[in-house]
C-alpha positions in Angstrom: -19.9 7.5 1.1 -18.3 8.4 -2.0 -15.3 7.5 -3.2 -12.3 10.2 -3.0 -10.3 9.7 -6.7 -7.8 11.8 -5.7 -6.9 10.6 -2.2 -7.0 6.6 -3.8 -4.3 7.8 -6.4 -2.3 9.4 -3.9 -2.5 6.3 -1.5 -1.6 3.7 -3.8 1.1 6.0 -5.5 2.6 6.0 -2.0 2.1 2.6 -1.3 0.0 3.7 2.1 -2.4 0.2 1.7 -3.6 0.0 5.3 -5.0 3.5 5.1 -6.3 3.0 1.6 -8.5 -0.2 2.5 -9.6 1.2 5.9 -9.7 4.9 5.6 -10.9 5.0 2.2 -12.7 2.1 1.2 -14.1 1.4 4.5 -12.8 -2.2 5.5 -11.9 -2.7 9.3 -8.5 -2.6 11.4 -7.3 -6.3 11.5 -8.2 -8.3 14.6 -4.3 -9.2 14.8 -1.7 -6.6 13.8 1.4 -8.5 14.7 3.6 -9.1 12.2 5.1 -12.8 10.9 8.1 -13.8 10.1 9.3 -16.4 7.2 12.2 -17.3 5.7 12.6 -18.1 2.3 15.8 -19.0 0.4 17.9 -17.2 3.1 15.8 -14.1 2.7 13.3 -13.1 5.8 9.8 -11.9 4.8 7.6 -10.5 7.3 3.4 -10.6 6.5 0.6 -8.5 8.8 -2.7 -8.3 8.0 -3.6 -4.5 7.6 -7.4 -4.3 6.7 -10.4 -7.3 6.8 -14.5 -7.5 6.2 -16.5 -10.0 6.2 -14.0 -12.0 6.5 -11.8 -11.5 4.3 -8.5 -10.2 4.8 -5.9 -8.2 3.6 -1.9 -8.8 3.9 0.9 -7.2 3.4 4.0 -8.8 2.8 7.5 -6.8 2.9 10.8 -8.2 2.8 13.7 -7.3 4.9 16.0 -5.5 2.0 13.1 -4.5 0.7 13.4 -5.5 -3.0 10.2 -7.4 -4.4 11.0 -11.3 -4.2 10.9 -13.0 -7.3 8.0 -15.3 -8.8 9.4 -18.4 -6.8 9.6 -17.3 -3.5 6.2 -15.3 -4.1 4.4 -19.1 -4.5 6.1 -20.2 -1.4 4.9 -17.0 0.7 1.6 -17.3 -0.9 1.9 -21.3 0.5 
């Protein structure tokens, strides 16, 4: 399977991550798809994994407003 350069741009330009790692690069739906919910310095986070192999998986993390936290809370969602 070759990789589609054009499709990959268009994905991550877009922000579409689930369909990049699984469509795309081939990694498998997540065995759990419910999202979690933290909160962090009065602001609620919610993570899901969206793609794993072997393994290893992939989250994403978005926050209720929407904004991109800063480096702080990043290291306490990353905890």
């Amino acid at each position: 399977m070759s990789l589609n350069f054009q499709r990959t741009r268009d994905l991550l330009y877009n922000f579409q991550f689930s369909d990049l790692f699984i469509e795309e690069l081939g990694w498998s739906k997540p065995s759990r798809q419910k999202p979690v919910t933290l909160k962090i310095e009065n602001n609620t986070y919610q993570y899901q994994k969206i793609a794993e192999l072997s393994g290893v998986a992939i989250f994403e993390v978005s926050a209720k407003d929407g904004k991109i936290p800063d480096a702080k809370a990043r290291v306490a969602i990353h905890q």
